[in-house]
N, C-alpha and C positions, 0 to 999 in steps of 0.2 A: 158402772156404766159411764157415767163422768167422767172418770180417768181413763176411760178406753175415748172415750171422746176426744179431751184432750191430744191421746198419742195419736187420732188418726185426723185430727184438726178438722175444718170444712169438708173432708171428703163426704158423700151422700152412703156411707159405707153401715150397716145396719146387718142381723142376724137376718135370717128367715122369721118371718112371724109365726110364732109356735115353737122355736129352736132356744131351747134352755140350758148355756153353761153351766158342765158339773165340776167340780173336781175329781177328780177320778185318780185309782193307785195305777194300770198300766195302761201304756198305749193303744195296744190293741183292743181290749174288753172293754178299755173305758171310750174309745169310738165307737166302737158297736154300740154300747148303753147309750152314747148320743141318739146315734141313729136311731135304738129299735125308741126309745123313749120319743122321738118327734114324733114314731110313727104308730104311739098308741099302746106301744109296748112296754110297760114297766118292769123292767129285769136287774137282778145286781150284775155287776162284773164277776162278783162269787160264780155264780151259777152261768155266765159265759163261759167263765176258764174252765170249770171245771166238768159242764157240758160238751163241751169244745178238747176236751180231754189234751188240755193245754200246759199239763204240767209235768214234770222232769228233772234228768238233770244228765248234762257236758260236761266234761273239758275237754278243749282244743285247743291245742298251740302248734300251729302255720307261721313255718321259718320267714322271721319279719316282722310277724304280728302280733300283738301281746296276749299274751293267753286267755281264754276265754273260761271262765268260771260259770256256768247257766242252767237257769230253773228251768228254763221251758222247753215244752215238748209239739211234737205235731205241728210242727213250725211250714211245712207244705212246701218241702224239701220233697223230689222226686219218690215217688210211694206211699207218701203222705197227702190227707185228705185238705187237712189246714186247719185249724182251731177255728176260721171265720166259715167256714162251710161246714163243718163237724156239728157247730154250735147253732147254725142255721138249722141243720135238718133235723135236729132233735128240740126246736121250737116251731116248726114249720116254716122256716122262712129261707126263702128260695135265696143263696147269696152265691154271686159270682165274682169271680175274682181274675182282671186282665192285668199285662205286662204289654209292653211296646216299646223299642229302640227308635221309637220318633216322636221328639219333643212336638213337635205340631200337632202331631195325633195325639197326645195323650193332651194335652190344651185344647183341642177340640171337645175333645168326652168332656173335659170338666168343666167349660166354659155351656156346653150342651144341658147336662146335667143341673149348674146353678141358674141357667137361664130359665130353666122349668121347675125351681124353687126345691130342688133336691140336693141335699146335703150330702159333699161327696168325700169318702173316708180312700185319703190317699197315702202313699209309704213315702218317707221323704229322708235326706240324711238330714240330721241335725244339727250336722257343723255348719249349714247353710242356713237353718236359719235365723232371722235376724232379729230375735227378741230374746235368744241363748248367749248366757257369754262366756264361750268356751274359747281354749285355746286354739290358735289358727291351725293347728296341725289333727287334730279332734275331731275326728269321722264316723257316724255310726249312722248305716242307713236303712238300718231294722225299724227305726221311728214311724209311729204313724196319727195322722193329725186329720181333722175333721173339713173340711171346710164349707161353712156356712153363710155363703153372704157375696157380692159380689158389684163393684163399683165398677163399672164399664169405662167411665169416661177417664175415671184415675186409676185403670188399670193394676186393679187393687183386690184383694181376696180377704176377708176373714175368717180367721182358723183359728176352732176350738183345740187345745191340748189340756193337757192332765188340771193343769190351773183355772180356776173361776173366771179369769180374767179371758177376754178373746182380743185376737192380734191380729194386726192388718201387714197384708205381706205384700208385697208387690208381684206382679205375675212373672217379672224378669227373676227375682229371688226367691221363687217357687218351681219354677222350672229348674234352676240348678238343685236345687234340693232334691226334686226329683231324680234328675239324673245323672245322679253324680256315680259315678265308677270307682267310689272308694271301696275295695275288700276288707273283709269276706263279705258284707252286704249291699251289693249293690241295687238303689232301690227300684231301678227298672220301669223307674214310671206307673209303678204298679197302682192300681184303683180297684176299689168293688161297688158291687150295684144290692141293693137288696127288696126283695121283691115277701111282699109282707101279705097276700089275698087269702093266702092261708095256716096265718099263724096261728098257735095252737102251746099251750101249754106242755113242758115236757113231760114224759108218761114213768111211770117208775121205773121201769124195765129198761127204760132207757137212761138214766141216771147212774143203775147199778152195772150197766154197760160200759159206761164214759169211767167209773170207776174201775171196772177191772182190765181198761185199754191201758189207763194208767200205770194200776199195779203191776200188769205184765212186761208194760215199757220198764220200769224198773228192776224189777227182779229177775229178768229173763232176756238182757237188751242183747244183741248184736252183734257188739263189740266192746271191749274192756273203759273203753271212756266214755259209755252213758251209763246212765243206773246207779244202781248203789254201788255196785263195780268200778263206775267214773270215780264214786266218790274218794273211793279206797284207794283208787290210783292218783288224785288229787292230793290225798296226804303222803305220797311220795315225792309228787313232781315239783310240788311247793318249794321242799325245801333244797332242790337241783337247781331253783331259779339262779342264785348265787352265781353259780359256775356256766351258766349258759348267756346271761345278760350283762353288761357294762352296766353303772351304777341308774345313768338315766333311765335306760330299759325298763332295769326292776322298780322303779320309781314310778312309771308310767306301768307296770304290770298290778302292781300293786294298788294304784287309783282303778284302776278297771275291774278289778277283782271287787274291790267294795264297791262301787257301782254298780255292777250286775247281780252283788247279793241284798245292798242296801235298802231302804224304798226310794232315795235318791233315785237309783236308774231305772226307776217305774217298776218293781217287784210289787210291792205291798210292802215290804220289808221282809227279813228273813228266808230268800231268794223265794218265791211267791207261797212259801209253807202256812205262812200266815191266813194270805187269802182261801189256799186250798183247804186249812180248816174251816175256815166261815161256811165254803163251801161244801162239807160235811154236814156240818149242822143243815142246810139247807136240802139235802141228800135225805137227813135223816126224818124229815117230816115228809117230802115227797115219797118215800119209800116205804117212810113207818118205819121203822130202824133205828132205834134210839143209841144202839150198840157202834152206827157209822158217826153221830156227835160224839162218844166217848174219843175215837180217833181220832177226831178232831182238834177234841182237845191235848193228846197225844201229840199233833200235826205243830199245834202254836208252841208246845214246849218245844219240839226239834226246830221252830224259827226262832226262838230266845239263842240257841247254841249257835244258829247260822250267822246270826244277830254279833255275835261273840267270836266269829271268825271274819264278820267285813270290817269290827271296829279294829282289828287286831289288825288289818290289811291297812287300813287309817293311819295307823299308828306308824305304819315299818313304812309308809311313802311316806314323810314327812319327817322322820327319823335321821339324824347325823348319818347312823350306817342301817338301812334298808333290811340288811340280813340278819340282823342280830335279830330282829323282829319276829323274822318269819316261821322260826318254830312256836312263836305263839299262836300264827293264824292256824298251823295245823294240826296243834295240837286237840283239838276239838273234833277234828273230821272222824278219823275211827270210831269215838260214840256217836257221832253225826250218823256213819255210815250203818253198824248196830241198830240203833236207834228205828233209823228208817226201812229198813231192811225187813223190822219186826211188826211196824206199822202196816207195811206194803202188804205181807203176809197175811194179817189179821184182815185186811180191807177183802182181800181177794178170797182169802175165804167167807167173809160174808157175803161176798155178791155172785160167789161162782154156785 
């Protein structure tokens, strides 16, 4: 607290009283654990994401954009519910979730919100803001950060993120963050509200639910680049990068790819397989189901391999030549995809 003193000087800038900085592994779950924890709710992030039936796997590569390697699922994408409303209604907790293309409105709800000492969990890009120190071209505006605290006269916000530490932002460099129009995520000014009168522990049935929303996301996706399917198409397209990108491309493909499997880019590490274990174990006491922790443990050895595919991605961006690299990172995927595939199968038979 001292040194958050320091960085924000004289300002009269202070939490909410009763608002306790965690560290937390992802942005989303680990806002929520803010929120539901101010409001009396003690919950892991395990049991958000995996309540929240937040877990998965992508790839997408949009001519232009560096390809996307991703764990998560239920993202509240058109037909989807949201892992923040998924995970609400299976604790009883009413959560809503707005968008607005007007900076004024969406400063009005958060300026509304901290004025009546409510902590308001908004999506913001992270190239904006100003306590990150990424490269100026570095836009991801999936981010989402807490904000706790609110200096009127200095015009000034404090916002919880994954770190212990809380950051003072200015409301001119919150507002860009917000609404910034960088693709594929642009963060739309988006906010939620959480409405907690009748929270409620989640019931077994509903656990074994959120598990086989999962498995079936997996094993049965859509189309060939989600699932274990994605996966298996990933240890083709990896090594095509080569011929599709100029050397910086695959350099900047490469740092994102271990970012969105690392715990760097807020997974938990081992693209969130890690977490999704703990959350087994946790599965497996609410359920009774000691056979869902075996999987679990199952779940953290498939995050050591994933583990084994970001440092390899480490490796080949930093690398003289990029491509020599990259049949290391994919070499791992086909037992990756194996692996999970047999996992997905066991989980879903125990819960169907």
């Amino acid at each position: 607290m001292d040194q958050f003193r320091r960085e924000v000087g004289e300002l009269a800038l202070a939490p909410f009283p009763g608002f306790r900085s965690l560290v937390t592994h992802h942005c989303v779950t680990g806002s929520m654990r803010h929120i539901y924890e101010y409001h009396g709710y003690p919950i892991s992030e395990e049991l958000l994401l995996g309540l929240g039936a937040g877990v998965g796997y992508v790839y997408w590569h949009m001519k232009g954009q560096a390809p996307i390697i991703g764990g998560r699922a239920n993202v509240g994408r058109p037909g989807e519910e949201g892992l923040e409303r998924t995970a609400g209604r299976r604790t009883g907790v009413r959560v809503e979730v707005f968008t607005t293309g007007s900076a004024r409105k969406a400063e009005a709800a958060l300026l509304a919100m901290l004025a009546g000492g409510e902590p308001a969990m908004l999506t913001v890009d992270m190239g904006y803001l100003p306590y990150f120190d990424f490269p100026e071209e570095f836009h991801f505006g999936g981010h989402v950060v807490v904000a706790c605290g609110y200096d009127a006269a200095g015009g000034t916000v404090l916002v919880a993120d994954r770190d212990e530490e809380l950051h003072a932002v200015a409301l001119a460099d919150l507002a860009r963050a917000r609404g910034s129009r960088y693709k594929p995520f642009p963060p739309q000014h988006a906010w939620c509200t959480f409405g907690f009168s009748a929270r409620r522990p989640p019931t077994a049935d509903e656990v074994r639910q959120a598990i086989r929303e999962v498995a079936t996301g997996m094993l049965l996706p859509p189309i060939a680049n989600l699932g274990v399917k994605g996966i298996r198409k990933t240890a083709t397209a990896v090594q095509e990068w080569p011929a599709l990108m100029d050397e910086g491309e695959l350099r900047r493909a490469c740092l994102n790819a271990f970012i969105f499997i690392d715990a760097t880019g807020g997974t938990g590490g081992g693209l969130f397989r890690y977490m999704y274990g703990r959350f087994l174990g946790e599965a497996a006491r609410i359920a009774d189901d000691e056979r869902l922790a075996e999987v679990g443990q199952e779940m953290a050895r498939i995050g050591d391999l994933w583990q084994q595919v970001a440092l390899a991605f480490r490796q080949a961006e930093t690398a003289p030549d990029p491509a020599t690299v990259l049949p290391a990172a994919a070499r791992p995927l086909p037992e990756i995809a194996d692996r999970e595939e047999a996992a997905w199968e066991r989980l879903r038979s125990l819960v169907t």
